[in-house]
N, C-alpha and C positions, 0 to 999 in steps of 0.2 A: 428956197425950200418950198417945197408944196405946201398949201395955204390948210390943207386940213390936217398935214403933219405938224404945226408950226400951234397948231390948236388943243391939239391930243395925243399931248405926252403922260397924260395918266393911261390913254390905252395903251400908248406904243411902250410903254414902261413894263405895263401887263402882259403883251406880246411877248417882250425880250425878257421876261422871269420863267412864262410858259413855256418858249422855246429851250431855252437854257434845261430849265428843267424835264421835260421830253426827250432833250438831247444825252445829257446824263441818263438819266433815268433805261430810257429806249435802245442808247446808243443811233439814235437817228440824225441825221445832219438837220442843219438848220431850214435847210427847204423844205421838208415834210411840213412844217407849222409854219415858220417864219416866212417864205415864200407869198403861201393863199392869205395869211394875215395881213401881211405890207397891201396887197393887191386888192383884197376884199374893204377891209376898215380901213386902211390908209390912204386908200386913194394913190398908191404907185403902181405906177407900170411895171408890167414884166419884167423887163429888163432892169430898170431901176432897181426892184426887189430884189432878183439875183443879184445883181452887184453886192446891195447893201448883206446881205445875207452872206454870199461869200465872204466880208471882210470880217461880219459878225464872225462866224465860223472857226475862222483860227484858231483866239483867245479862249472861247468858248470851247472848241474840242482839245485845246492843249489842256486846260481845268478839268476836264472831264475825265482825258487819258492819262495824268497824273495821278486822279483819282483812284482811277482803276489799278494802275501798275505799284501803287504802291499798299495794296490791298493784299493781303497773302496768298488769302484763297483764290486770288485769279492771274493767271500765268499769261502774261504778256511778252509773245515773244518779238526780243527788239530785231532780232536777224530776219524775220518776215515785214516788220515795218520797214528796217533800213531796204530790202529788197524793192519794198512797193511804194516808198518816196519818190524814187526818179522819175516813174513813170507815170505817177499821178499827177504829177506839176506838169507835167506834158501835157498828161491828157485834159488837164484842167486848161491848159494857154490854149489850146488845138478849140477845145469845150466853148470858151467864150468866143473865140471867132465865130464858130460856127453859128452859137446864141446870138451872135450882134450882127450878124446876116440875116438872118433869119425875119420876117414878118412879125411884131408883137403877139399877134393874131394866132400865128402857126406855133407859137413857141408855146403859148399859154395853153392852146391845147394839146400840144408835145408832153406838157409838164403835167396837165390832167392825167392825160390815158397812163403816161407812166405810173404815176401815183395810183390811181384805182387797180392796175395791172399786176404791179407791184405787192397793191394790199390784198388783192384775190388771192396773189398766190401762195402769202404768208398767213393768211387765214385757215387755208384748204390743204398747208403740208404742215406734217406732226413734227 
């Protein structure tokens, strides 16, 4: 384990409550936060942080969407999830190859510009 992870489990403890809670809160996946956290204060690689973030993720969005679906006022419907399971586990197997080819380098800024890209346009539409 990385030597500055192995030190700072009060941050990384801080990370994964932030995250959690963004994630609920936002509905954001765990790379929005947890991603530039692992990478910035923790001292992991890109790719490393993706990995760990994807497995965070699961758990973390099953707690989340439970939450939701079992809230009245909000209608989750499971015939558009069952629809878009299959395809996401695809495109998530297809997603990591692509990531673990990829340069640390290119990926990190892949992951930037999406992020800023992403938050312009959620900014600027009503």
């Amino acid at each position: 384990m990385n030597e500055l992870v192995r030190n700072s489990w009060p941050l990384l403890l801080l990370i994964s409550l932030l995250g959690g809670t963004a994630s609920g809160a936002l509905g954001v996946g765990s790379g929005i936060l947890l991603i530039p956290a692992l990478v910035i204060f923790m001292g992991m690689s890109q790719k490393v942080a993706q990995g760990t973030c994807l497995a965070v993720m699961v758990p973390m969005a099953l707690m989340g969407a439970v939450r939701y679906y079992v809230n009245p006022e909000i209608r989750v419907n499971l015939g558009v999830i069952a629809v878009m399971i299959p395809l996401a586990v695809v495109g998530a197997y297809f997603g990591s190859w692509i990531a673990a080819s990829l340069p640390a380098v290119v990926l990190r800024r892949a992951f930037g510009v999406f992020v800023v890209a992403v938050g312009i346009k959620m900014f600027f539409t009503t």
